[in-house]
N, C-alpha and C positions, 0 to 999 in steps of 0.2 A: 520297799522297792529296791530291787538290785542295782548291779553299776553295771555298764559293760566299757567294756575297752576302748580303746579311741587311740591312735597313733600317728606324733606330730614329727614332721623332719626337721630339722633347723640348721643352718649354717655353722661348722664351729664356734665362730663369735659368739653368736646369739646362745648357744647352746651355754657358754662360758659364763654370760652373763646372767642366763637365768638361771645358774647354779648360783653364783655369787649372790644376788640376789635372795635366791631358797636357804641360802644359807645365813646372811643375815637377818631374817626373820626365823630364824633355825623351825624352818618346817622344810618338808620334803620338796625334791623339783615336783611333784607329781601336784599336789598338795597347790604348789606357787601356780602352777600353769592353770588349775581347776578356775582357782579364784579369778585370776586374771579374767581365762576366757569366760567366766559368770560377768564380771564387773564389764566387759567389753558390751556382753547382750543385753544386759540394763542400761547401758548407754544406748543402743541401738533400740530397746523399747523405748526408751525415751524420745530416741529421734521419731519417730515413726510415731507416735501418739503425740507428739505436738505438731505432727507434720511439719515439722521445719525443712524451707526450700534453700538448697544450698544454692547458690548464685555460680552459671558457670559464664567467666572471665572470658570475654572475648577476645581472640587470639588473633594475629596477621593472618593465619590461614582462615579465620572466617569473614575478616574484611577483605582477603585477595578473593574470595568466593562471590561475595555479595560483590565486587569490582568485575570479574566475570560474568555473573547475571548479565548484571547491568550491560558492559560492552553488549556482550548475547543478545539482548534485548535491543539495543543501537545498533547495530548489523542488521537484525532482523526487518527492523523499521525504515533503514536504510533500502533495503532490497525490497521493500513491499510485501514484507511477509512470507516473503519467499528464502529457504534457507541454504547454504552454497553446501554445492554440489561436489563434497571431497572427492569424488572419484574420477571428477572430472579434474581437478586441481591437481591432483595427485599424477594424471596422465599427462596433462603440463610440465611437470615439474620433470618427469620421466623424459621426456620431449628433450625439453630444454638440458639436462645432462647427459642425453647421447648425445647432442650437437654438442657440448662445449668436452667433449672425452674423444670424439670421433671426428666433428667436423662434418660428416650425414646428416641427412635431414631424412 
């Protein structure tokens, strides 16, 4: 079976390191990076045939959400299930800062 080509960019850091690297297992970068990215997708078969489920850590932005609902939810129940009507609020608010910029009504 042939090879065909494959091309990776990397930061000069990274680029530096996986020469140093390549080079003290004195095989090629090309050689170093092969292995890597094999040993990476054996990892990755692995994850994936034990179906292991990574746990994702809940964050303040998912507890201010779930704090959102809920208000959401308390309003809604407040009003009778009836939900306010921004557009009216919004002409309020519109209202209310030409009268205090103008003094009109």
């Amino acid at each position: 079976m042939g090879k065909t080509r494959i091309q990776v960019y990397a930061d000069p850091e990274t680029k530096r390191r996986i020469e140093l690297a390549a080079a003290k297992r004195e095989i090629a970068v090309t050689e170093y990076c092969l292995e890597a990215i094999k040993q990476q997708l054996l990892e990755d078969d692995i994850l994936e045939a034990e179906q292991i489920e990574i746990p994702v850590k809940k964050t303040k932005d998912t507890d201010l959400i779930a704090e959102l609902e809920a208000l959401h939810a308390d309003i809604l129940a407040y009003r009778g299930g009836k939900p306010v009507e921004i557009d009216a609020v919004i002409d309020q608010l519109r209202e209310e800062r030409d009268y205090e910029l103008t003094g009109l009504r």
